[in-house]
Backbone as numpy.savetxt, mean C-alpha at the origin, in Angstrom:
# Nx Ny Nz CAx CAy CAz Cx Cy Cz
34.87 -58.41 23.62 33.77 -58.98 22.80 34.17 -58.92 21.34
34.25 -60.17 21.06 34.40 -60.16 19.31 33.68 -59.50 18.33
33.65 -58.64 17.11 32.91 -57.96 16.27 31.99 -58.86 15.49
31.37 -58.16 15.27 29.92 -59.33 14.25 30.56 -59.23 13.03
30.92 -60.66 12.29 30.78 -60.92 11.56 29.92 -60.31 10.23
30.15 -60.41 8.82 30.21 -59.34 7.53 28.44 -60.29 8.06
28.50 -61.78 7.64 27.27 -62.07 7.44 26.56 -62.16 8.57
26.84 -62.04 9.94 25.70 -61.21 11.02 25.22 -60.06 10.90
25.99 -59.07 10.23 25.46 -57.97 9.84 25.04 -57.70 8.81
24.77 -58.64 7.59 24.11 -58.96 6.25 22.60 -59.76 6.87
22.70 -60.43 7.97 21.89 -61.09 8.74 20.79 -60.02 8.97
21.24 -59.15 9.81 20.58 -57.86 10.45 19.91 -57.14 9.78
20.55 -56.53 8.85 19.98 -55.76 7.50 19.32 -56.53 6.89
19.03 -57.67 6.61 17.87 -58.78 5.77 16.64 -58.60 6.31
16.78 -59.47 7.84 15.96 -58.90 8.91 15.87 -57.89 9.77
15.83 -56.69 9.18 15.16 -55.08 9.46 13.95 -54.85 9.04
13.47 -54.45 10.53 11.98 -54.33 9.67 11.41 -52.73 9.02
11.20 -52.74 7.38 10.64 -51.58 7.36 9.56 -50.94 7.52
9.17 -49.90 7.82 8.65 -48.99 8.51 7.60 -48.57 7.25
6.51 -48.62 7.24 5.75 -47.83 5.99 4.86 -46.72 6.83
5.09 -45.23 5.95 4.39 -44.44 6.42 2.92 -44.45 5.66
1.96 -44.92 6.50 0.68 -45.31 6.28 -0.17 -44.35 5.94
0.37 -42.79 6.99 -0.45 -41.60 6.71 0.03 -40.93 5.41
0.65 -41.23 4.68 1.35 -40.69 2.99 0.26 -40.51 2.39
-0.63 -41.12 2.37 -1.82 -40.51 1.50 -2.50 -39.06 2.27
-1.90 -38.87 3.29 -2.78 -37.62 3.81 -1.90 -36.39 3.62
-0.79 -36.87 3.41 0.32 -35.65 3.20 0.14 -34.20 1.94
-1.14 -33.74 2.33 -1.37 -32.71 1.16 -0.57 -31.89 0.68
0.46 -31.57 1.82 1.62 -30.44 2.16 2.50 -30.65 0.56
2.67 -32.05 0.24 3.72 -32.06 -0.89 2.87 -31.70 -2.51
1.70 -31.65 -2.46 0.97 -31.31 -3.68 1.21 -30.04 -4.27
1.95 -29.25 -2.74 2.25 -27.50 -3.04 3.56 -27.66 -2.90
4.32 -27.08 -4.46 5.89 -27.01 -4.57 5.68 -25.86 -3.60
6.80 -25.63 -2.92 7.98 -24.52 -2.12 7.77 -23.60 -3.08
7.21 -22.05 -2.57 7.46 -21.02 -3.44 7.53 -19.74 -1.99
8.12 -19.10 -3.00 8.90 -17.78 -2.50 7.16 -16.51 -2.51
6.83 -17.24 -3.94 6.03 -15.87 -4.12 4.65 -16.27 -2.81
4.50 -17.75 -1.80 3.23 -18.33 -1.73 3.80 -17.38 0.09
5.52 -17.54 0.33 5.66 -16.68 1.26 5.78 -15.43 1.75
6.02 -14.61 0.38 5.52 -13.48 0.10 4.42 -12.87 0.65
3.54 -13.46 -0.29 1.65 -13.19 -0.05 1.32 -13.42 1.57
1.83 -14.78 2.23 1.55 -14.81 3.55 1.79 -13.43 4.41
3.34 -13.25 4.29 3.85 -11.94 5.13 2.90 -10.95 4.52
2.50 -10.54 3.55 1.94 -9.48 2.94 0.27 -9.26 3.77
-0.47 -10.14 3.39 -1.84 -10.37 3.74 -1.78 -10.83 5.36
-0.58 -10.71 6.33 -0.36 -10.91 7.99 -0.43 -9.17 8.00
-0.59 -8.53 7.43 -0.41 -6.92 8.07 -1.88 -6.27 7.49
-1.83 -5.73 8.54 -3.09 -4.84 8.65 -2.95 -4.03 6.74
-1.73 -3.18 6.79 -1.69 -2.68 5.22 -1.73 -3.57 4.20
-1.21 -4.81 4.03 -1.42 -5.47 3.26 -3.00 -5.88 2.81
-3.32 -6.48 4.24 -4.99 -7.00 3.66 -5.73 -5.44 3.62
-5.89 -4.66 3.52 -6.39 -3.61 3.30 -6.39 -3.35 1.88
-4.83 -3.32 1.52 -4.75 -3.01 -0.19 -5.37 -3.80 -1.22
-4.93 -5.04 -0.58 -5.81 -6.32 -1.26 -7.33 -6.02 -1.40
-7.88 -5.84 -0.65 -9.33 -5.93 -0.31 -9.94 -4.57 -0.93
-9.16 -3.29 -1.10 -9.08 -2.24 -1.78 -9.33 -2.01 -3.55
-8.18 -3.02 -3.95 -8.63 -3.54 -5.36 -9.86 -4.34 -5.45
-10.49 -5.02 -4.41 -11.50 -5.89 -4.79 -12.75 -4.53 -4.71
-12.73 -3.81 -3.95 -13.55 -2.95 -3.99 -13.78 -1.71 -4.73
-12.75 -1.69 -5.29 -13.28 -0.43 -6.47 -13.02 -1.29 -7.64
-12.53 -2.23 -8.00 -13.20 -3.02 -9.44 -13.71 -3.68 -9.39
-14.67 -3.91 -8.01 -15.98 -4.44 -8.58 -17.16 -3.36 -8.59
-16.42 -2.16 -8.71 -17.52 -0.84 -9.37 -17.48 -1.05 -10.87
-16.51 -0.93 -11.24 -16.20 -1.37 -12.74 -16.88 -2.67 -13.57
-17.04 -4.06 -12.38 -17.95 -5.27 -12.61 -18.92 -4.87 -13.06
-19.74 -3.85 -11.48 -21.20 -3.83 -11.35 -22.16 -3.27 -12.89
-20.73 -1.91 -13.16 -20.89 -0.78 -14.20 -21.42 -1.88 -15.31
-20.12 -3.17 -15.73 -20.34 -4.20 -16.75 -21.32 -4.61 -16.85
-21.75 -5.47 -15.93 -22.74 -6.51 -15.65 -24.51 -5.46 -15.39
-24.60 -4.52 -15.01 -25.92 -3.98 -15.55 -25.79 -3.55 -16.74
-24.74 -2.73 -17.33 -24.76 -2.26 -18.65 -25.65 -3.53 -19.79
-24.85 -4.71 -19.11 -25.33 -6.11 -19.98 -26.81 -6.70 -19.67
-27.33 -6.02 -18.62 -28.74 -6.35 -18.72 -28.63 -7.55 -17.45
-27.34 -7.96 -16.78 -27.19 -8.37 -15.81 -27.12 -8.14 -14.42
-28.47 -7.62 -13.96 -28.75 -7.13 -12.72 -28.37 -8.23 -11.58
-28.67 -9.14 -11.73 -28.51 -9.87 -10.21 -27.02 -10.42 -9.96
-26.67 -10.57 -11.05 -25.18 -10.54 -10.90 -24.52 -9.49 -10.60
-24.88 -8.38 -10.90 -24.24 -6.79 -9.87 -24.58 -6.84 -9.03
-25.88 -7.59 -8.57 -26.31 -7.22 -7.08 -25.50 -8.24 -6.05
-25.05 -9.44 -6.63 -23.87 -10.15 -6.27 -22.95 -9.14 -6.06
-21.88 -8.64 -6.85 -20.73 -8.25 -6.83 -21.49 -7.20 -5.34
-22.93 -6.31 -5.39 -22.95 -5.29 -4.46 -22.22 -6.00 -3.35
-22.63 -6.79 -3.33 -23.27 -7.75 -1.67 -21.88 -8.10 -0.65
-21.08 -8.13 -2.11 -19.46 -8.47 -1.64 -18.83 -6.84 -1.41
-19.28 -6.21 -2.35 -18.31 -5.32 -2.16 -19.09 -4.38 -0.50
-20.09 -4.68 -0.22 -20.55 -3.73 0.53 -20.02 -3.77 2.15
-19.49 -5.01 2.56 -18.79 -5.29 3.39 -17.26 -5.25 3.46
-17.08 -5.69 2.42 -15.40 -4.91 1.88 -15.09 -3.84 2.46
-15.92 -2.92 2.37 -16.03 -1.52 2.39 -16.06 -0.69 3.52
-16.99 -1.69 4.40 -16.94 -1.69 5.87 -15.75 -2.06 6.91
-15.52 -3.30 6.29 -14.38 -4.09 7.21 -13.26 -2.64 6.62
-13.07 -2.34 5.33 -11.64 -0.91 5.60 -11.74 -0.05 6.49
-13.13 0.65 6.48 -13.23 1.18 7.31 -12.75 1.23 9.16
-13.41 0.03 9.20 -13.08 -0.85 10.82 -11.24 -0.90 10.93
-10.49 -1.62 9.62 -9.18 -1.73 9.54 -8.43 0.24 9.76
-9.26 0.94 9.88 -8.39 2.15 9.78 -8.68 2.73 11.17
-9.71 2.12 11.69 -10.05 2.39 13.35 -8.75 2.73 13.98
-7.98 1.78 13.78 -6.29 2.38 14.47 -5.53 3.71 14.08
-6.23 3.49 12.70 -5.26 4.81 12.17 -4.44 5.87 12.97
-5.36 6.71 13.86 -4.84 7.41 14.94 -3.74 7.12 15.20
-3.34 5.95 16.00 -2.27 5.33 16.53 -1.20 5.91 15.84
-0.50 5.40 14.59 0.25 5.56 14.02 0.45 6.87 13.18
-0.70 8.08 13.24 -0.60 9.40 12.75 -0.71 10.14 13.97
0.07 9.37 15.02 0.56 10.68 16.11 2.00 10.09 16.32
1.94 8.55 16.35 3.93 8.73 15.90 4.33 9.42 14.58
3.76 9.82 13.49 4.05 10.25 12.34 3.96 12.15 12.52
3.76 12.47 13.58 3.27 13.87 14.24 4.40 13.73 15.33
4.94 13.09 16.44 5.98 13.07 17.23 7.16 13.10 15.73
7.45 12.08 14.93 8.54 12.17 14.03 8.80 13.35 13.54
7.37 13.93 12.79 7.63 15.48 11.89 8.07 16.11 12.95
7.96 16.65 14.10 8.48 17.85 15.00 9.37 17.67 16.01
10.11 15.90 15.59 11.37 15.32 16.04 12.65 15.60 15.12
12.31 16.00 14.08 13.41 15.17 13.10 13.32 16.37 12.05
15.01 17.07 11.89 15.24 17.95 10.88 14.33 17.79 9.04
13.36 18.20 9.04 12.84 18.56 7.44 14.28 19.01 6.58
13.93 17.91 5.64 14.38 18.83 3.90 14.37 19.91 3.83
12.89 20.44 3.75 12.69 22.14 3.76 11.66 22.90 4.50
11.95 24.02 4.95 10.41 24.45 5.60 9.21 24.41 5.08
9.00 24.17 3.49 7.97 24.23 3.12 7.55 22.59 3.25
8.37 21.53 3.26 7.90 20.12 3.86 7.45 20.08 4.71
8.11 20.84 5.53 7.33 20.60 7.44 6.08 21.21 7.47
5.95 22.67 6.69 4.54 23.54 6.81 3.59 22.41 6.49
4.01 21.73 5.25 2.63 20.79 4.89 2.98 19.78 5.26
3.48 19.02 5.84 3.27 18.16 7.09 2.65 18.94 7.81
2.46 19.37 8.67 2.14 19.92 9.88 0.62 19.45 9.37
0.21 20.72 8.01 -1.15 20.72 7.64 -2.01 19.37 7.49
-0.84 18.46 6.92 -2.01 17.58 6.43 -2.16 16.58 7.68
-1.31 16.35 8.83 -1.35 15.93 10.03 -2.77 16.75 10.75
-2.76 17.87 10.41 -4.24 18.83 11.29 -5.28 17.84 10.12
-5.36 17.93 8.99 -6.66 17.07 8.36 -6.63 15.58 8.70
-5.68 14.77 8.66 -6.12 13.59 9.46 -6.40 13.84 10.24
-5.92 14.21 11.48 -6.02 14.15 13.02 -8.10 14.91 12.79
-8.51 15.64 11.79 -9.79 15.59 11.61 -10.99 14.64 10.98
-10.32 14.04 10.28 -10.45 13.13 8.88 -11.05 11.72 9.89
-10.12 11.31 10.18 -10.15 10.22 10.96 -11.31 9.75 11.92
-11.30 10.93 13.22 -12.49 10.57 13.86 -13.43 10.94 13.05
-14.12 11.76 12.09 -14.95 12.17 11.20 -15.93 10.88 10.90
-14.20 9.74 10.37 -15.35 8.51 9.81 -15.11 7.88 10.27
-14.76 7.91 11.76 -15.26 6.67 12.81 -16.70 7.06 13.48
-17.22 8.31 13.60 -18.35 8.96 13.97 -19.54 8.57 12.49
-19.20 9.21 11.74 -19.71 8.58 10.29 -20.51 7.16 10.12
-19.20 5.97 10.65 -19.38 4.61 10.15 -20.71 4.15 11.22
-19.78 4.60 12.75 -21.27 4.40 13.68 -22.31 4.78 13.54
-22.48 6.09 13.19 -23.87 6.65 13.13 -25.10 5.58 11.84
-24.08 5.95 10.99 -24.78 4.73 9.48 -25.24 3.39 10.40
-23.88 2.63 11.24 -24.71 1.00 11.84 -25.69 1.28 12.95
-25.87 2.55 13.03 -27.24 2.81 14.72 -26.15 2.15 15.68
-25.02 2.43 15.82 -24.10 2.22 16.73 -24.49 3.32 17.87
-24.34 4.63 17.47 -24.56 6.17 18.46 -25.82 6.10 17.67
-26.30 7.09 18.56 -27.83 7.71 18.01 -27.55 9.21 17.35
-27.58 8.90 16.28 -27.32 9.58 15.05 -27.86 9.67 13.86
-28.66 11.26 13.95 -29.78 10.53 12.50 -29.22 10.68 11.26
-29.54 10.49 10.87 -29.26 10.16 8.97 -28.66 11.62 8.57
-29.12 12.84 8.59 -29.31 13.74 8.64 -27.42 14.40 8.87
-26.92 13.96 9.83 -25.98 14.57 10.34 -25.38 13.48 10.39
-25.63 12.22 9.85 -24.48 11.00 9.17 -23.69 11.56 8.36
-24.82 11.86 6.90 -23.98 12.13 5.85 -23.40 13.68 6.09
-24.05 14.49 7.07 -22.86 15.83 7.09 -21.34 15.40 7.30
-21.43 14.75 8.45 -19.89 14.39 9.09 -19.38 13.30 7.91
-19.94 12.28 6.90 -19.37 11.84 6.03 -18.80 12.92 5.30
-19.49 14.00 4.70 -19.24 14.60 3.77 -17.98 15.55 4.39
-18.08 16.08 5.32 -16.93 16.89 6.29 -15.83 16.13 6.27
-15.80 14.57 6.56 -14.88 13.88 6.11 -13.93 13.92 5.33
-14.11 13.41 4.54 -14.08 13.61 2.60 -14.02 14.99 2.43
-13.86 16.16 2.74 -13.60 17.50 2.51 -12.06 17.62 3.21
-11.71 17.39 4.45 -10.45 17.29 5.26 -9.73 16.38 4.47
-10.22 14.89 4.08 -9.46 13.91 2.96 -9.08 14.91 1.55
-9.84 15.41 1.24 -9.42 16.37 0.14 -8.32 17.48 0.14
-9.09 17.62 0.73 -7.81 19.09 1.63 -6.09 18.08 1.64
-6.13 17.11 2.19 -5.08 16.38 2.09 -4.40 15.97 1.12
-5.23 15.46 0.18 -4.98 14.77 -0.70 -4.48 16.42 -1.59
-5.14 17.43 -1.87 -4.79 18.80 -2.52 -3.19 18.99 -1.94
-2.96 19.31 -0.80 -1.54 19.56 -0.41 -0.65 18.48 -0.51
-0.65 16.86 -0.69 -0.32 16.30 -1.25 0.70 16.31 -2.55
-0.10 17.27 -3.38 0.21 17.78 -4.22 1.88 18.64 -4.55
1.02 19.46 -3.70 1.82 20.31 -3.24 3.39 19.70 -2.50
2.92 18.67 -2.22 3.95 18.39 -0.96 4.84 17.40 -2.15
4.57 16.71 -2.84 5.02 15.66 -4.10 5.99 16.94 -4.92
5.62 18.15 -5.25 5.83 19.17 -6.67 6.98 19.79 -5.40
7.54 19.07 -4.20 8.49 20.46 -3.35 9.17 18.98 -3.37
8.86 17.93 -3.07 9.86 16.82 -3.32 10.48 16.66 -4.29
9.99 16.45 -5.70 10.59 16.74 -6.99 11.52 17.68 -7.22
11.24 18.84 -6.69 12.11 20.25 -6.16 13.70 19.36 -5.91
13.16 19.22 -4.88 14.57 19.08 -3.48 15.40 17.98 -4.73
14.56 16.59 -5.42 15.52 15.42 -6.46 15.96 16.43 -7.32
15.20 17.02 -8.32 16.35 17.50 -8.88 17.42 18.80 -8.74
17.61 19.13 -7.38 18.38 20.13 -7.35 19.64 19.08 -6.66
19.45 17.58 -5.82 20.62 16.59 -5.71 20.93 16.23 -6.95
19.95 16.00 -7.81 20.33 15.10 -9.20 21.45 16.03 -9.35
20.79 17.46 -9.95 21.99 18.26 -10.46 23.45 18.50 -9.75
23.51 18.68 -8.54 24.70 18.45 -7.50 25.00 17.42 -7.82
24.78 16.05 -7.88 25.59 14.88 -8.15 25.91 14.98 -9.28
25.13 15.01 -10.24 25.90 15.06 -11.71 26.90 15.99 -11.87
27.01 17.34 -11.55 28.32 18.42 -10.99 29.45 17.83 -10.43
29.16 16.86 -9.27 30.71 16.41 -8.79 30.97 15.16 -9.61
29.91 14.26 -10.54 30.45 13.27 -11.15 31.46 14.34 -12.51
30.89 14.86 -12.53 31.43 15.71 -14.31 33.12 16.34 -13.56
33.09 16.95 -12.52 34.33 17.31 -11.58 35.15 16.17 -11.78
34.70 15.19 -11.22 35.84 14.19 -10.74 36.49 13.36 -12.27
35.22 13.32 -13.35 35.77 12.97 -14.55 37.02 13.79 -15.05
36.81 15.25 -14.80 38.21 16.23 -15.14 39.30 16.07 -14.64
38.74 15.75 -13.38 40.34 15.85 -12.19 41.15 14.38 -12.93
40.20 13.46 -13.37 40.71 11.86 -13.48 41.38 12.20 -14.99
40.94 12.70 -15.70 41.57 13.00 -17.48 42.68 14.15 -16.89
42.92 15.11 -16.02 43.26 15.79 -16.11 45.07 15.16 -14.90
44.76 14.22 -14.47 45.60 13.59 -13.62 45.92 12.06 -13.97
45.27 11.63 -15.27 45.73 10.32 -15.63 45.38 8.98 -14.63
44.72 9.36 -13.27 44.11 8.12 -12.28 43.00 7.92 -12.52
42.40 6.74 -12.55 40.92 6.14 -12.52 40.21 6.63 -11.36
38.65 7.15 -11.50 38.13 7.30 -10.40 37.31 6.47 -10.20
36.99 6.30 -8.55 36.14 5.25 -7.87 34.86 5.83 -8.02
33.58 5.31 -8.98 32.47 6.26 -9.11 31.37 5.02 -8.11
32.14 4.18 -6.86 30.96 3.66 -6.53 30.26 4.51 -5.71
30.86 5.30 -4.96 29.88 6.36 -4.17 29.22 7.07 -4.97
29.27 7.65 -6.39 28.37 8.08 -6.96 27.28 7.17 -7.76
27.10 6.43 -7.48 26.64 4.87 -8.29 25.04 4.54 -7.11
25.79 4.39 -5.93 24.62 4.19 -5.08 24.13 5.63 -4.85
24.58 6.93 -4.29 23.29 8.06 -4.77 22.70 8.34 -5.61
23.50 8.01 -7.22 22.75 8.41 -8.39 21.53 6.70 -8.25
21.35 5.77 -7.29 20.37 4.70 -7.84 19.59 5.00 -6.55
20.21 5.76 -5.32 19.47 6.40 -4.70 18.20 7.16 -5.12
18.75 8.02 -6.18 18.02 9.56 -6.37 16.95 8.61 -7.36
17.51 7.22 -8.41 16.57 6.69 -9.08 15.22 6.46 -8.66
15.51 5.57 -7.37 14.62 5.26 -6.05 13.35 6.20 -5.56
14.14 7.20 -5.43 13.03 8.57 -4.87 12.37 9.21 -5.88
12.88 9.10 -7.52 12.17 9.41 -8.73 10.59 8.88 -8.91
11.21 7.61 -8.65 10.20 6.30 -8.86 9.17 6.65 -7.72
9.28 6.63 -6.71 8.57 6.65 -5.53 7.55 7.97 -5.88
8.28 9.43 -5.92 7.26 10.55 -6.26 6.34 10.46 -7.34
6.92 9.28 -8.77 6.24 9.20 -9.84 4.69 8.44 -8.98
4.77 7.38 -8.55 3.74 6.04 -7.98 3.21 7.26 -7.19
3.89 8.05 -5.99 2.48 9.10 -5.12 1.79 9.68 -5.78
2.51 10.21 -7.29 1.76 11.32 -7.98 0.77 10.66 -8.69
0.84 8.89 -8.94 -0.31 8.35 -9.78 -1.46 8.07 -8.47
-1.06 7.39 -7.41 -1.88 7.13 -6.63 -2.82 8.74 -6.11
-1.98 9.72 -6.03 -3.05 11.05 -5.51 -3.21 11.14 -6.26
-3.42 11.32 -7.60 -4.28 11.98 -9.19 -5.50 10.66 -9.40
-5.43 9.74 -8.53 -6.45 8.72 -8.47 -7.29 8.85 -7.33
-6.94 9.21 -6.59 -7.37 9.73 -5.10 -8.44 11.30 -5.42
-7.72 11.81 -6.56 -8.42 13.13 -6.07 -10.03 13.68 -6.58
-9.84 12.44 -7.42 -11.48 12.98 -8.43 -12.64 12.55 -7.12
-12.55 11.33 -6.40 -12.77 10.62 -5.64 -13.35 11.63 -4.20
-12.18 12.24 -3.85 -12.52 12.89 -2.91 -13.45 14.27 -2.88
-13.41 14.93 -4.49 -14.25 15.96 -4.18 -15.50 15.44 -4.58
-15.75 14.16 -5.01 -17.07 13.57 -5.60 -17.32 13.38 -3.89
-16.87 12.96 -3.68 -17.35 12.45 -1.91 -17.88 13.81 -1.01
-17.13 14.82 -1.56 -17.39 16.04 -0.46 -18.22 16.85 -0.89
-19.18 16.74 -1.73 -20.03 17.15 -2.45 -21.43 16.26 -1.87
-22.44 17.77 -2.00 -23.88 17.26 -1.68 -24.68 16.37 -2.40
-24.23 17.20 -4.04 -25.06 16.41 -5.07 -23.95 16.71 -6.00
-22.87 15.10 -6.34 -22.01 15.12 -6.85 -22.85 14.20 -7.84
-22.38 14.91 -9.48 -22.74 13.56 -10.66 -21.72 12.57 -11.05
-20.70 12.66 -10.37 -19.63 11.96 -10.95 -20.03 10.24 -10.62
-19.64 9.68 -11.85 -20.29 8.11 -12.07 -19.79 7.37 -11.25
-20.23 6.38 -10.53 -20.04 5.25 -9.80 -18.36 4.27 -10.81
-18.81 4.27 -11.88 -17.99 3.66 -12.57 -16.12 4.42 -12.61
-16.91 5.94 -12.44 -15.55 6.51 -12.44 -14.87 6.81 -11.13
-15.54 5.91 -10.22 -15.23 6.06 -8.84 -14.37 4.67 -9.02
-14.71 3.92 -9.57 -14.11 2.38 -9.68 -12.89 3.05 -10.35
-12.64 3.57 -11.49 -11.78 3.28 -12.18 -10.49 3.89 -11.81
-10.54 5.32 -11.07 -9.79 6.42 -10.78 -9.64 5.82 -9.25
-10.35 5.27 -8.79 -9.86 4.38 -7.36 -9.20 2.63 -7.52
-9.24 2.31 -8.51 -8.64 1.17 -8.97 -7.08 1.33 -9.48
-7.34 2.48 -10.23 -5.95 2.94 -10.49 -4.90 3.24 -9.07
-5.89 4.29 -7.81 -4.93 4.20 -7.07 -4.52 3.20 -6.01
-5.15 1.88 -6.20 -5.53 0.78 -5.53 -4.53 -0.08 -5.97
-4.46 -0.49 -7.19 -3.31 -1.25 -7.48 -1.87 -0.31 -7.41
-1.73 1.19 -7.63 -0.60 1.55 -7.46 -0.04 1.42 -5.74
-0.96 1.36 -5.18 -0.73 1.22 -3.60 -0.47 -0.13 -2.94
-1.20 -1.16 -3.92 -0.90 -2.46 -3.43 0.39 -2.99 -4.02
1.01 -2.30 -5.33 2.49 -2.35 -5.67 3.39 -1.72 -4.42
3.04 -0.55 -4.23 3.85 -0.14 -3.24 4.14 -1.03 -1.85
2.99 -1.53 -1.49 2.75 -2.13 -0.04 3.51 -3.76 -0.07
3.27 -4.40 -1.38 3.97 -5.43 -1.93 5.73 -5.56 -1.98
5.64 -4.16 -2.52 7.16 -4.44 -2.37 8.20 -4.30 -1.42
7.59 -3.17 -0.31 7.86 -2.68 0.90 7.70 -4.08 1.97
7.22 -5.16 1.83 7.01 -6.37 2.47 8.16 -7.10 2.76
């Protein structure tokens, strides 16, 4: 069979028929450039921790709103912000229903796996006994408040408040447990800086260059774990005013300073949870 000719195939291509995509006006998809940060947020707000943290900041600064907006003589607009935040507040609650789950693999790990130091494991151990109390506390708590169990008012707010006393207790050894971590960094810091200062002698003292990349990634190691104890120590010093206001019968501490000292540890937690994504 003979080949087609330049102008049979100039023929062809004349008469091709094109194709118009008719649905182009519905194509919303291209109105949103491609972003990194829009897939970010997706993965972030797909996990139980993520939408929690999120929803965390919305709820303790809009204590800070409410504080604004009556100060200004704007009541119904706080009673807005209430209305939002009061379910916020609930749904965390409901989101920690699992909690359990994952603070008894965190209880198999501690008494699997060699500790730093005995005084890490002691308070592990401890603050594993206050969740493992903490927890059902305010799942018993949340029901009793919706007339879920028959539970009067009475012995709601005990087991709230018993709550929030074990959360404290935690959040106190916390403390403790952050000031034995700091311990353990700088007694590596100082060991690494010892064999970097060594190997500088041996290298002046022998005329060869030394390879300091192994000391390069522990010393950005040890940076890493600096950073990390700094963010626990802001998030529990935000955590803690919080918790003994909670474990208290007749606590005066302000609504506003519940926003602010829980906002603080709200965004330091939703940095953390953000970047860990």
């Amino acid at each position: 069979m003979a080949a087609p000719s330049k102008h049979e195939n100039e023929a062809s291509e004349v008469h091709k028929p094109v194709v118009k995509d008719s649905s182009a006006i519905l194509a919303l998809g291209k109105l949103f450039p491609q972003s990194k940060t829009l897939d970010h947020a997706v993965r972030f707000l797909s996990q139980v921790r993520g939408t929690d943290k999120f929803l965390m900041v919305i709820q303790y600064f809009s204590k800070i709103f409410i504080w604004w907006y009556v100060k200004r003589g704007r009541e119904s607009t706080a009673q807005r912000v209430r209305n939002l935040a009061g379910p916020i507040s609930d749904f965390r609650i409901l989101l920690r229903y699992y909690g359990l789950l994952p603070l008894v693999q965190w209880m198999q790990y501690v008494d699997s796996n060699p500790s730093p130091s005995p005084l890490l494991l002691f308070l592990d151990r401890l603050q594993n006994i206050c969740n493992l109390i903490y927890y059902p506390l305010e799942h018993i708590y949340w029901l009793g408040a919706h007339e879920v169990i028959p539970i009067s008012m009475k012995k709601t707010n005990a087991i709230a408040i018993w709550s929030c006393r074990f959360w404290a207790a935690y959040v106190l050894l916390q403390f403790v447990h952050l000031g034995e971590e700091y311990r353990l960094y700088k007694q590596r810091l100082t060991g690494l800086q010892a064999q970097i200062k060594e190997a500088d002698a041996q290298a002046r003292a022998s005329g060869a260059p030394v390879d300091k990349t192994v000391y390069k990634t522990e010393m950005a190691a040890l940076k890493a774990e600096k950073k990390g104890i700094l963010i626990n120590t802001i998030i529990n010093t935000g955590y803690m005013p919080l918790t003994v206001h909670w474990s208290l019968e007749n606590s005066t501490f302000p609504d506003v300073g519940v926003g602010i000292f829980g906002g603080i540890a709200a965004v330091a937690q939703f940095y953390v949870a953000w970047k860990s994504t």
